[in-house]
C-alpha positions in Angstrom: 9.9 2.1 -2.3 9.8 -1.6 -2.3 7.1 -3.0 -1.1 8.0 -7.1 -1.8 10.3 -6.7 0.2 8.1 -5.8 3.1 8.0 -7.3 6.8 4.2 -6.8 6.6 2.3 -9.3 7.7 0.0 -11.2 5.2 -2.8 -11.9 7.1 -4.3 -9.6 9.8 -3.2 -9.3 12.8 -4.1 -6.9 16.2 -2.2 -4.0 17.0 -1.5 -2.5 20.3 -3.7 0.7 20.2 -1.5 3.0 22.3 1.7 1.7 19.9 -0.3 3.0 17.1 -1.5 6.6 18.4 1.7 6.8 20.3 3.8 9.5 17.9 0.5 11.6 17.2 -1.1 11.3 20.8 -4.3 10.6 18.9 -5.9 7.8 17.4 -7.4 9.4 14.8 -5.0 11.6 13.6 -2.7 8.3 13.7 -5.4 6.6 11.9 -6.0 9.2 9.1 -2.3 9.0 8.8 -2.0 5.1 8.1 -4.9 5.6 5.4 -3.6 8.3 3.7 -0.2 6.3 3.6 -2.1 3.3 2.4 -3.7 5.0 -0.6 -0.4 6.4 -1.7 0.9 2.6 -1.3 -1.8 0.9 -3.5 -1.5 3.5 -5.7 2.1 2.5 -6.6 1.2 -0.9 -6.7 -1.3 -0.7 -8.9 0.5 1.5 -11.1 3.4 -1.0 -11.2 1.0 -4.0 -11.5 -1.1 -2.4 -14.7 2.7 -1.2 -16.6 3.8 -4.7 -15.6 0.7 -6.9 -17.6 0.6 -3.9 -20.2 3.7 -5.4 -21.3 2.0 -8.9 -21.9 -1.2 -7.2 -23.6 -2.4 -8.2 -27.0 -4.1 -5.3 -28.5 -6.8 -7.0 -30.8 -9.9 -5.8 -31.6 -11.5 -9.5 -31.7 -13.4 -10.2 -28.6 -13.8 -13.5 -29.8 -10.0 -14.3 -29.1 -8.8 -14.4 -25.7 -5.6 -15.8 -25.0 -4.4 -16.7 -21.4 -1.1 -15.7 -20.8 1.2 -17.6 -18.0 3.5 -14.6 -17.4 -0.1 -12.4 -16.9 -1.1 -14.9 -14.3 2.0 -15.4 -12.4 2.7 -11.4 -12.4 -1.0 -11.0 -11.1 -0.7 -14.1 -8.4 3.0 -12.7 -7.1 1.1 -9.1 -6.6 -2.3 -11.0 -5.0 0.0 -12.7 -2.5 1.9 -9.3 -1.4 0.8 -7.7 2.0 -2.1 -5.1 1.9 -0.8 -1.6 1.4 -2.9 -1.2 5.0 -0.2 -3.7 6.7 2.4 -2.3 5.1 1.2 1.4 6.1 1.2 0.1 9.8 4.3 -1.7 9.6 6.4 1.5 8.7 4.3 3.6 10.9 5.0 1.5 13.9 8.8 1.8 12.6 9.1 5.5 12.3 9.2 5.5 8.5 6.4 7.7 7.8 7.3 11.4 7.6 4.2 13.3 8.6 3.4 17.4 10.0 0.1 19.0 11.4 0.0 22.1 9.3 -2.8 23.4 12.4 -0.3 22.7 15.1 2.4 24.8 13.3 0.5 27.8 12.9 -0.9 27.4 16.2 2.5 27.9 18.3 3.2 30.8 15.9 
């Protein structure tokens, strides 16, 4: 998925509660929803960010060299400046993007 090109907002912001719990009827269930959405977010990102400044690594085994690298530092500010993978969890929750099923609930009209 692509994440920079999110409508996230970058700072925080508050939510309308009932908007948020509205598909699952429960807060909590909503909210274990968004985190488990957001983990699988920052996981990509952070997957993507470490193969991106692998790319610019110098493998040395002098610790007395360090070189700073201007294509590190602007790959590392571009992914600082990104929304939280919380915001963006909440931002495709809020527009029905997140696919989601109760397991319980299925076996429980059975």
């Amino acid at each position: 998925m692509d994440y920079k090109n999110s409508e996230a907002p970058v700072t925080t912001i508050t939510y309308d509660r009932t908007k948020i719990e509205e598909p699952t009827q429960n807060i909590y269930e909503a909210i274990s929803i968004l985190a488990k959405r957001a983990n699988q977010i920052n996981d990509d990102l952070k997957k993507e960010l470490i193969d991106k400044l692998e790319e610019f690594a110098t493998h040395n085994d002098s610790l007395e060299e360090v070189f700073e690298n201007k294509e590190q530092i602007e790959v590392s500010r571009f992914y600082e400046k990104l929304p939280k993978p919380t915001a963006i969890a909440v931002e495709e929750w809020l527009n029905g993007k997140i696919y989601y099923r109760n397991p319980e609930a299925v076996s429980s009209k059975e």
